[in-house]
KETILUM-810735 format. One record per residue (C-alpha): residue number from 1; z, x, y. Coordinates in Angstrom, 3 decimals. Example, Ala and Ser with C-alpha at 12.3 -4.5 7.8 and 13.67 -1.06 7.14 Angstrom:
+-----+----------+----------+----------+
: num :        w :        u :        v :
+-----+----------+----------+----------+
:   1 :    7.800 :   12.300 :   -4.500 :
:   2 :    7.140 :   13.670 :   -1.060 :
+-----+----------+----------+----------+
//
This chain:
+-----+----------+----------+----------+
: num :        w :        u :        v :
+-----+----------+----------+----------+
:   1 :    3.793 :  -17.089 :  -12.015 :
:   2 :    5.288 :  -13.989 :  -10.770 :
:   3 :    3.856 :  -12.549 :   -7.607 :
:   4 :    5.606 :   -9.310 :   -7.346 :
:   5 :    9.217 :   -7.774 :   -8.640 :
:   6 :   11.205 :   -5.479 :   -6.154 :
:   7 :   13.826 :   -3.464 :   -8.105 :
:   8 :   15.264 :   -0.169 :   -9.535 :
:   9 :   13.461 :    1.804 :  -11.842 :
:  10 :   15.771 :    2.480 :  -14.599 :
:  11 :   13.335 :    3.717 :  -17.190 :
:  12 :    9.635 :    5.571 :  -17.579 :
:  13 :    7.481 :    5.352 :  -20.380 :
:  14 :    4.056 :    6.727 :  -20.966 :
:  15 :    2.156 :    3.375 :  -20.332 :
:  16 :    5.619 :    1.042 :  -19.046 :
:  17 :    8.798 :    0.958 :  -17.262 :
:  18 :   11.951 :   -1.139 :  -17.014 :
:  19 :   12.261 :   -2.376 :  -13.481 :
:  20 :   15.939 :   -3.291 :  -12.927 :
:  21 :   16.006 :   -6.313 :  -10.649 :
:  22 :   19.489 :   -7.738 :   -9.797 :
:  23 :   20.897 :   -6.278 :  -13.539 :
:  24 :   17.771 :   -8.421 :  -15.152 :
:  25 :   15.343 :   -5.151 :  -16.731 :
:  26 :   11.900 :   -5.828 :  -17.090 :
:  27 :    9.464 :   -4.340 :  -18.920 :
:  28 :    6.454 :   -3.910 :  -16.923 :
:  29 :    3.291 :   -1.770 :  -18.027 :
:  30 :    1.615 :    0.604 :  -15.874 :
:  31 :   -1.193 :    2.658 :  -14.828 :
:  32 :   -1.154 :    6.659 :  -14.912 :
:  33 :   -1.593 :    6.015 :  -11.143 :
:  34 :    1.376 :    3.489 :  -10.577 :
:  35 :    3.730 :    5.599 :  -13.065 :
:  36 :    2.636 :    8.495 :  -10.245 :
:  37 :    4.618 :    6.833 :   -7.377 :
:  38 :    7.572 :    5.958 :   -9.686 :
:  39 :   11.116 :    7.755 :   -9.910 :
:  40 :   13.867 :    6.692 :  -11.840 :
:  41 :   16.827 :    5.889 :  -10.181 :
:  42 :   14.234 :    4.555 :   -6.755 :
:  43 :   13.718 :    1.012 :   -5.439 :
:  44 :    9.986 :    0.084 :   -6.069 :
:  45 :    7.475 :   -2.900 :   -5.683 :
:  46 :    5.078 :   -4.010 :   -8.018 :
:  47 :    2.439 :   -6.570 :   -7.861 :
:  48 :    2.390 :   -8.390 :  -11.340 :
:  49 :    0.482 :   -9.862 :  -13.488 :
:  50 :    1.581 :  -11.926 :  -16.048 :
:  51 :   -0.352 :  -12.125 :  -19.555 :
:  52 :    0.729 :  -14.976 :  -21.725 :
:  53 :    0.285 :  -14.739 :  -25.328 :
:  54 :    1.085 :  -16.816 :  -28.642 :
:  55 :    3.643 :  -14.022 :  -29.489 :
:  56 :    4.477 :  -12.870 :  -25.991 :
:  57 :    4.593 :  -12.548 :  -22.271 :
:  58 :    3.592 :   -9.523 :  -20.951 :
:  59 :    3.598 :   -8.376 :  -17.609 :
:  60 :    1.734 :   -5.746 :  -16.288 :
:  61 :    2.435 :   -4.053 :  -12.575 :
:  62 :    0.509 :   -2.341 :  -10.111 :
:  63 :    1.932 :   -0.393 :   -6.931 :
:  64 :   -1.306 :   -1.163 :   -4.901 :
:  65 :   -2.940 :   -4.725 :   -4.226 :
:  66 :   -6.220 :   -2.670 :   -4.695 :
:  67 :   -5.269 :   -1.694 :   -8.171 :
:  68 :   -4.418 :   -5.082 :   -8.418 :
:  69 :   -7.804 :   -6.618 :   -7.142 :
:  70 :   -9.622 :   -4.204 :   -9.293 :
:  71 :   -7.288 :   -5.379 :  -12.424 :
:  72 :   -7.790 :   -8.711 :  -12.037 :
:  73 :  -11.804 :   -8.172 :  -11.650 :
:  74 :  -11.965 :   -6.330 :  -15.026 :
:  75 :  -10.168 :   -9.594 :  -17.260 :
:  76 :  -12.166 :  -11.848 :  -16.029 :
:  77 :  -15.279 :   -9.828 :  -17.656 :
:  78 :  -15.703 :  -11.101 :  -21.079 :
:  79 :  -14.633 :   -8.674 :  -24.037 :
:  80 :  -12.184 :   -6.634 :  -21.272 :
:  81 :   -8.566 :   -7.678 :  -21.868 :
:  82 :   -5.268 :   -5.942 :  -20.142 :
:  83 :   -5.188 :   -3.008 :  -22.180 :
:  84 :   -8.487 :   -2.039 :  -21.769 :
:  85 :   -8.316 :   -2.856 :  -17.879 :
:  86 :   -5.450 :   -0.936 :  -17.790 :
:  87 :   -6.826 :    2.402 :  -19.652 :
:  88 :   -9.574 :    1.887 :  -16.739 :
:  89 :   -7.008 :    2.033 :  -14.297 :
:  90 :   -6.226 :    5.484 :  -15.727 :
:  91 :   -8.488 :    6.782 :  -16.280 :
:  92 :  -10.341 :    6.998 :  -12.833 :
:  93 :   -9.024 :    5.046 :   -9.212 :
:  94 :  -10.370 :    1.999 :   -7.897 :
:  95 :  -12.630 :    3.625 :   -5.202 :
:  96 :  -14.437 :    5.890 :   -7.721 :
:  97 :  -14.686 :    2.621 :   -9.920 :
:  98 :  -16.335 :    0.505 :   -7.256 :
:  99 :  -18.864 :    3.344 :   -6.661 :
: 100 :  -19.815 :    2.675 :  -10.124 :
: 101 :  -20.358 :   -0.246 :  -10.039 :
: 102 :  -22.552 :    0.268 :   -6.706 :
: 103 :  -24.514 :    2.590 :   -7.472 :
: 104 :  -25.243 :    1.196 :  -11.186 :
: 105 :  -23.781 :    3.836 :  -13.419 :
: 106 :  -24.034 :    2.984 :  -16.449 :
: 107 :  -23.516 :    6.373 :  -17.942 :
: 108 :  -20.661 :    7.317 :  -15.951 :
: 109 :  -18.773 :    3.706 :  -17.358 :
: 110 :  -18.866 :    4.630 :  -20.773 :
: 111 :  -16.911 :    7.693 :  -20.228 :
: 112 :  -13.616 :    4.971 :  -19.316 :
: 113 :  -11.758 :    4.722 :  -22.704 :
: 114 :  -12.932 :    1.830 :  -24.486 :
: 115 :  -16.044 :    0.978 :  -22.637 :
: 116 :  -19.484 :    0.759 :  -24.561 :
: 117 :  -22.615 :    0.439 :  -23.235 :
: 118 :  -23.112 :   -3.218 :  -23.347 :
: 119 :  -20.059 :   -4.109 :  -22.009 :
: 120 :  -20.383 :   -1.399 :  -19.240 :
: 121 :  -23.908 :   -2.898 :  -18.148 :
: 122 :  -21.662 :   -6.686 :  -18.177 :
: 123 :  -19.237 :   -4.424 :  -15.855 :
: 124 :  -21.903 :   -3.970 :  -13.130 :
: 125 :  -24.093 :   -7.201 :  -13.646 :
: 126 :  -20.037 :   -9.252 :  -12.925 :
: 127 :  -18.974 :   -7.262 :  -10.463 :
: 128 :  -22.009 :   -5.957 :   -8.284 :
: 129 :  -22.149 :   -9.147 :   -6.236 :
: 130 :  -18.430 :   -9.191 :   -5.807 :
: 131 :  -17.976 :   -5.605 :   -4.247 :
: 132 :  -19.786 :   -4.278 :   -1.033 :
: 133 :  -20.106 :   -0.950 :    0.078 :
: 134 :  -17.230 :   -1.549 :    2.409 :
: 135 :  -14.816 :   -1.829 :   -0.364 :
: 136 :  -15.281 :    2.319 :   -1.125 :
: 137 :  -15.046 :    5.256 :    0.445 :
: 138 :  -18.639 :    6.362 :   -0.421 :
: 139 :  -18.373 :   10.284 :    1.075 :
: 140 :  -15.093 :   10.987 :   -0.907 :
: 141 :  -15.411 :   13.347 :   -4.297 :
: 142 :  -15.125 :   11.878 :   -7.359 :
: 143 :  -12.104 :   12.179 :   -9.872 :
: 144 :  -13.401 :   13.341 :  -13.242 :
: 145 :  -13.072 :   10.576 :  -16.541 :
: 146 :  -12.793 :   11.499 :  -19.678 :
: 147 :  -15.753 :   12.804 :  -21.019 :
: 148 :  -17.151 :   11.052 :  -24.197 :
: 149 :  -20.245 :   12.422 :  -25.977 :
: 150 :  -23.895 :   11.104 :  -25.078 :
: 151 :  -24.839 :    7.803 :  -27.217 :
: 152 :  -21.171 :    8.265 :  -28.785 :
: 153 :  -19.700 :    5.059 :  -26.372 :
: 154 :  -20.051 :    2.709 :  -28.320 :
: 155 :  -18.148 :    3.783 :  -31.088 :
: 156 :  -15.933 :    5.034 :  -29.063 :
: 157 :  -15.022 :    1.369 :  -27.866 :
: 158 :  -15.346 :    0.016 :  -31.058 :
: 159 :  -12.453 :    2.724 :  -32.438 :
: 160 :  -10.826 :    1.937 :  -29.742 :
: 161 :  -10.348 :   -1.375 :  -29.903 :
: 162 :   -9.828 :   -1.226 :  -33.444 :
: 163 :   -6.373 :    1.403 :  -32.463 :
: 164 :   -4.939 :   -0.820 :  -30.180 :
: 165 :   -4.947 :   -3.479 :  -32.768 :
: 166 :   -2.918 :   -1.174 :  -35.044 :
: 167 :   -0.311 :   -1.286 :  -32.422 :
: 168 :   -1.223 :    2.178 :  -30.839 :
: 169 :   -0.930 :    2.635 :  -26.756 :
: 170 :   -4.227 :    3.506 :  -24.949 :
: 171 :   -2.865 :    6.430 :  -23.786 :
: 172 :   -2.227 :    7.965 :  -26.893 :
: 173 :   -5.739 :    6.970 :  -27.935 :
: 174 :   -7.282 :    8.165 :  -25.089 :
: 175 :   -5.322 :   11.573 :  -25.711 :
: 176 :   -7.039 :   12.062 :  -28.860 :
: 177 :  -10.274 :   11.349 :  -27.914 :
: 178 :  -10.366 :   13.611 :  -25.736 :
: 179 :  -10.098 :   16.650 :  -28.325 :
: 180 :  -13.102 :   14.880 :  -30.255 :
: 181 :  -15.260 :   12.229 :  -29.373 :
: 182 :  -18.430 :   12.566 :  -31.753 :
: 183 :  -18.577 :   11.306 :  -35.089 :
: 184 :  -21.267 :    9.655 :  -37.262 :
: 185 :  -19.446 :    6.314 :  -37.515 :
: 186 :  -16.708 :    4.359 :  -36.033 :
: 187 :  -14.649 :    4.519 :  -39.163 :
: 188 :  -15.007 :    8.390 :  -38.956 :
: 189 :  -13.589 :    8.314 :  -35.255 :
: 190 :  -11.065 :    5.630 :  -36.438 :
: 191 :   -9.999 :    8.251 :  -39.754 :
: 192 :   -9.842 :   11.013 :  -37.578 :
: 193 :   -7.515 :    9.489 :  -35.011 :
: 194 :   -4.926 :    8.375 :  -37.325 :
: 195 :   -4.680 :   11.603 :  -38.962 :
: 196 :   -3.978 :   12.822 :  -35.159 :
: 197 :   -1.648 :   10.109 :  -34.061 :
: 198 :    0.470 :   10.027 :  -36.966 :
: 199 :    1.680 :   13.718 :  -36.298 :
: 200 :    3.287 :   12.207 :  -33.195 :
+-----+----------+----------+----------+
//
């Protein structure tokens, strides 16, 4: 498996970039926070991961070995896969994340894109015995996540989920979402946000 890729960065995308290493370009998807300390034309180092599917190989980079830790932490939790782990990633940073998880907010979870209830209370009850109070900065401010409507997270995952299986990128879902995020079903949130995407 790949450990880490040191190269150029020839190209930035919303959610990816093509990391030029020795004339080989690879497509590597990123984090609002890793695209942050990109600039094309710039040597850079990313910690990879490397998702394996039926249909493809997929790798996924990170410019910090904490974004990395915390990345790896959220796919091992049943029902989270990469794209959802990386919408996390964000969506709010790793230190804010793991004072989430320590302090048992549930409520403040469900505002990540695609994270309902349930699976937020599987969040904390997976990770709360594999974080310690050492692994945050507990005194600094938190970064604001996107806000999602009281007893709307659910559906809000579920539409979610149901977009990136259309082929959609998180954050282009999570863009939308944020102009409206109540609705009286998930098919109403999943209506609305095609009418919105498909302007793009």
């Amino acid at each position: 498996m790949i450990g880490f890729l040191r190269g150029r960065v020839a190209h930035i995308f919303s959610d990816y970039c093509f990391l030029d290493v020795r004339d080989v370009g690879y497509r590597v998807f990123i984090s609002h926070a890793t695209r942050t300390h990109l600039s094309v034309g710039e040597e850079a180092l990313l910690y990879v991961h490397t998702h394996v599917r039926e249909d493809a190989i997929l790798l996924y980079g990170f410019f910090s070995q904490e974004e990395y830790d915390l990345f790896q932490h959220l796919i091992g939790i049943s029902g989270i896969g990469p794209k959802v782990a990386q919408g996390i990633l964000s969506s709010t940073s790793a230190n804010d994340f793991y004072r989430m998880i320590h302090q048992k907010d549930v409520k403040a979870i469900t505002k990540l894109p695609g994270i309902g209830k349930k699976t937020a209370e599987r969040i904390i009850l997976e990770l709360k015995d594999k974080i310690s109070s050492a692994d945050f900065d507990a005194s600094s401010e938190p970064v604001d996540t996107v806000d999602i409507h009281e007893g709307t997270g659910d559906m809000i995952a579920e539409a979610t989920e149901a977009l990136l299986s259309l082929g959609f990128q998180q954050s282009e879902i999570q863009a939308v979402f944020r102009k409206k995020s109540d609705g009286e079903s998930t098919e109403e949130l999943v209506r609305y946000a095609l009418s919105e995407l498909q302007r793009f």
